[in-house]
C-alpha positions as CSV (number, residue, x, y, z in Angstrom):
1,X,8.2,-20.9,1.1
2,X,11.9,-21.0,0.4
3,X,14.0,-18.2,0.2
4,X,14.2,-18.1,-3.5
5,X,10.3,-18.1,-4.2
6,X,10.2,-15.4,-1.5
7,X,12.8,-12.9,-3.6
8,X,11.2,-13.7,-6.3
9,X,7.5,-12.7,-4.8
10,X,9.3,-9.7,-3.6
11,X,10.5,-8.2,-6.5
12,X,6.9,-9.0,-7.7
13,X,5.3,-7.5,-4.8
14,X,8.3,-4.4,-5.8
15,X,6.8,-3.7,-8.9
16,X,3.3,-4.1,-8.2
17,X,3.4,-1.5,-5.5
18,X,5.6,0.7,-7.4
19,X,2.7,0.2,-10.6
20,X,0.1,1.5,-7.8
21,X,2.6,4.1,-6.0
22,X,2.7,5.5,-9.7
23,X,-0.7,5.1,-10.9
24,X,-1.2,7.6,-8.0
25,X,1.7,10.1,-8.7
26,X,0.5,10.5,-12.5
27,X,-3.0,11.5,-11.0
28,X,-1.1,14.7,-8.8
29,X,-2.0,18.1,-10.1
30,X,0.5,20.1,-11.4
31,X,3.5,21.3,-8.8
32,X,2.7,18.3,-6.0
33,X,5.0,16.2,-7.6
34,X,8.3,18.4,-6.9
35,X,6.9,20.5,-4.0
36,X,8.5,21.0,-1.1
37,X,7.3,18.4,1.6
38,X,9.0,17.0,5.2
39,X,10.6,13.9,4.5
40,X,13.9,12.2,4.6
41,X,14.1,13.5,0.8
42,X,12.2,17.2,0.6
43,X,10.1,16.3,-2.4
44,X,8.1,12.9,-3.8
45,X,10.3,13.3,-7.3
46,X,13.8,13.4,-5.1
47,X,12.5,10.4,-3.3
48,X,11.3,8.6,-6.1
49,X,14.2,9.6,-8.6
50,X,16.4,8.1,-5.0
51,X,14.7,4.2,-5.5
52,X,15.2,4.2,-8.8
53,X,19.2,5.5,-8.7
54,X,19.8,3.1,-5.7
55,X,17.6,0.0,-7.9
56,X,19.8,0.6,-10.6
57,X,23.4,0.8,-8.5
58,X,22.4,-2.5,-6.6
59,X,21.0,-4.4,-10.1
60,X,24.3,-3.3,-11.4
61,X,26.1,-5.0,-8.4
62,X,23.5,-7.7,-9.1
63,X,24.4,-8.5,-12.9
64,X,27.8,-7.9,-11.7
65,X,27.9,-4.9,-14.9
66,X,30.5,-3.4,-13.8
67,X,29.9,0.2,-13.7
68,X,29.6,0.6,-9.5
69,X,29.7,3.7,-8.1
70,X,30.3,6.0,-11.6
71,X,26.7,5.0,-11.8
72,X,25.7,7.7,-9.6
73,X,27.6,10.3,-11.5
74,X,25.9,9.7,-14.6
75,X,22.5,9.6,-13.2
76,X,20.2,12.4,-14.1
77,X,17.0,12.6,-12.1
78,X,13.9,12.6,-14.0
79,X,11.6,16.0,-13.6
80,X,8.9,14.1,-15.6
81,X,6.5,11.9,-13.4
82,X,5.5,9.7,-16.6
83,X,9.6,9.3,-17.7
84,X,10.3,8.3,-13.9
85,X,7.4,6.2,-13.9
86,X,8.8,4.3,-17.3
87,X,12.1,3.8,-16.2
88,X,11.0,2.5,-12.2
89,X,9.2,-0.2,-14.1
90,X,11.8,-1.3,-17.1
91,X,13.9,-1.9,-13.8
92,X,11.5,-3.5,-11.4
93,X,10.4,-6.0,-15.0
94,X,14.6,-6.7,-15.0
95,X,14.7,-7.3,-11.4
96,X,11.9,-9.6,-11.8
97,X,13.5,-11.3,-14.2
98,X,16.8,-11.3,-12.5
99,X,15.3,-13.2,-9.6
100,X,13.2,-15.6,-11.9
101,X,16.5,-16.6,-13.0
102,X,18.3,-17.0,-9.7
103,X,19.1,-21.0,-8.3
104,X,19.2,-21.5,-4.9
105,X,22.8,-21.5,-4.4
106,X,22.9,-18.2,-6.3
107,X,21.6,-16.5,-3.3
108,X,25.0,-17.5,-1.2
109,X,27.1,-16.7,-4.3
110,X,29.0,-13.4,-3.4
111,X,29.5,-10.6,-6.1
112,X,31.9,-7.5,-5.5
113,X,30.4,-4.5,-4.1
114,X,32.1,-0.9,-4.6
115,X,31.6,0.9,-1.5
116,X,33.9,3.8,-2.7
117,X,36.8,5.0,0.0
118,X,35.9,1.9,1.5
119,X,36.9,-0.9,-0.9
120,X,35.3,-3.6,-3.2
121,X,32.8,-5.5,-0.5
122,X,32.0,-9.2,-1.8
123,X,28.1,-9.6,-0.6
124,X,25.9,-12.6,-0.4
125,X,23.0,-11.9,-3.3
126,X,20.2,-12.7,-1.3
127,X,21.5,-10.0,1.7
128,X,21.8,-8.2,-1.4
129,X,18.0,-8.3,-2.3
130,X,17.0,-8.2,0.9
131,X,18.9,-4.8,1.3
132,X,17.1,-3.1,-1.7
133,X,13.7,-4.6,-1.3
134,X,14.0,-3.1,2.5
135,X,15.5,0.3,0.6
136,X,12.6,0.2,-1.6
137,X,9.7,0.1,1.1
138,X,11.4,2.0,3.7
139,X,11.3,4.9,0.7
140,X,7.9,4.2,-1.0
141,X,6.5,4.3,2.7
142,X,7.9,7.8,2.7
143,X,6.3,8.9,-0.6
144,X,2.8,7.6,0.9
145,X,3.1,9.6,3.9
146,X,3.8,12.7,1.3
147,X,0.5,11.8,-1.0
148,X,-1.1,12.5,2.1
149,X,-0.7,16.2,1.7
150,X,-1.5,16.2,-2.3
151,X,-4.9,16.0,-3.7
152,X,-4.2,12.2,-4.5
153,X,-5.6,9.1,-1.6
154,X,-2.1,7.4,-1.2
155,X,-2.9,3.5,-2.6
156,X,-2.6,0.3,-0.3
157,X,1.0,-0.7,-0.8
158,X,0.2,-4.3,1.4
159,X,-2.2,-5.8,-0.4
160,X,-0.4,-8.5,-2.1
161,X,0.8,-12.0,-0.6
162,X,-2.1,-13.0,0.8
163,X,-4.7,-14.9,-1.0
164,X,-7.5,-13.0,0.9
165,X,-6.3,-9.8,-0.5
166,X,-6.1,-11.6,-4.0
167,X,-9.5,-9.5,-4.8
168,X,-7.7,-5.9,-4.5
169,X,-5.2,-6.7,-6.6
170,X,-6.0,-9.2,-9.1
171,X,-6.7,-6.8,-11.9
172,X,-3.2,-5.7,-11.5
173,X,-1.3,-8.6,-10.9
174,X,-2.7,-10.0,-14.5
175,X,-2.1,-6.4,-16.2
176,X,1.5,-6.3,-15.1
177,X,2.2,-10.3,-15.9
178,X,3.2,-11.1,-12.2
C-alpha cells in the first residue's frame, strides 16, 4: 500500500470509528455525556467537542482556508451529543474527500501553518495527516476508556483494515459509503 491509499483508508477508518464512537454516545443516559470523569479532558463532550475543534483547525491548514488560529476563538463547543455528532461527521465526509482528492506529490507539498507566537510553520501534508489521524485516536481512545464508566459497552474502534474483520463492519462501511 502507498502512502496515499493509506491516508485515504485512514480518514475512512476516521470516520467509521467516529460513526461507532457516536452511535455509542447517543445511546448514554442523560448527564454521562458531560459528567465529570478522569481523563486528559474532564468530560466525553470536552473531549469530543476537542477532535472536532482540532479536525477543523488542521482541515483549515489543509485547504489552506485561511482562517488559522481565529478558528479557535470562534469555536463554540456543542452541549448537544446529536449536534456534535452531525458536525464530527460533515468533517470526517470533507476529510475523506480531501484525501480522495490528494496526488501523490501533494503529500510532500508544504502549506503554512499558524502556530501563533511562534510564526507561520510550512508543513508537509501527509506529516500533516498523520498528525491529526494520531490526534484523533490518541483522543477517541480516551473517550472509550470514559464509556467504560457509563451505562454504554464502549464499541471496537479496530476493526477495520483487515479483511477478516470485514464481517464486524461491513454493515457500516456500506451505510457510511466508505
Amino acid at each position: 500500500m502507498d502512502l496515499l491509499t493509506h491516508n485515504r483508508q485512514m480518514a475512512r477508518n476516521n470516520r467509521w470509528s467516529n460513526d461507532r464512537l457516536y452511535r455509542a454516545i447517543l445511546a448514554l443516559q442523560p448527564g454521562e455525556f458531560e459528567a465529570e470523569r478522569v481523563s486528559f479532558f474532564p468530560s466525553i463532550s470536552e473531549t469530543l467537542n476537542h477532535i472536532l475543534e482540532v479536525d477543523l483547525f488542521y482541515f483549515d491548514i489543509l485547504v489552506e482556508g485561511g482562517e488559522g488560529r481565529a478558528l479557535f476563538e470562534r469555536f463554540v463547543p456543542y452541549d448537544d451529543p446529536a449536534k456534535l455528532a452531525a458536525a464530527q461527521a460533515e468533517m470526517d465526509g470533507k476529510l475523506v474527500d480531501f484525501c480522495d482528492g490528494l496526488e501523490l506529490a501533494d503529500l510532500e507539498r508544504r502549506v503554512p501553518t499558524d502556530r501563533g507566537e511562534a510564526g507561520i510553520v510550512p508543513e508537509r501534508i501527509g506529516d500533516l495527516l498523520a498528525h491529526l489521524f494520531l490526534h484523533q485516536i490518541h483522543h477517541r481512545g480516551q473517550v472509550h476508556a470514559m464509556l467504560a464508566g457509563t451505562t454504554v459497552k464502549p464499541p471496537p474502534l479496530d476493526e477495520f483494515f483487515l479483511d477478516y474483520d470485514l464481517r464486524f463492519r461491513k454493515d457500516e462501511v456500506e451505510r457510511l459509503g466508505l
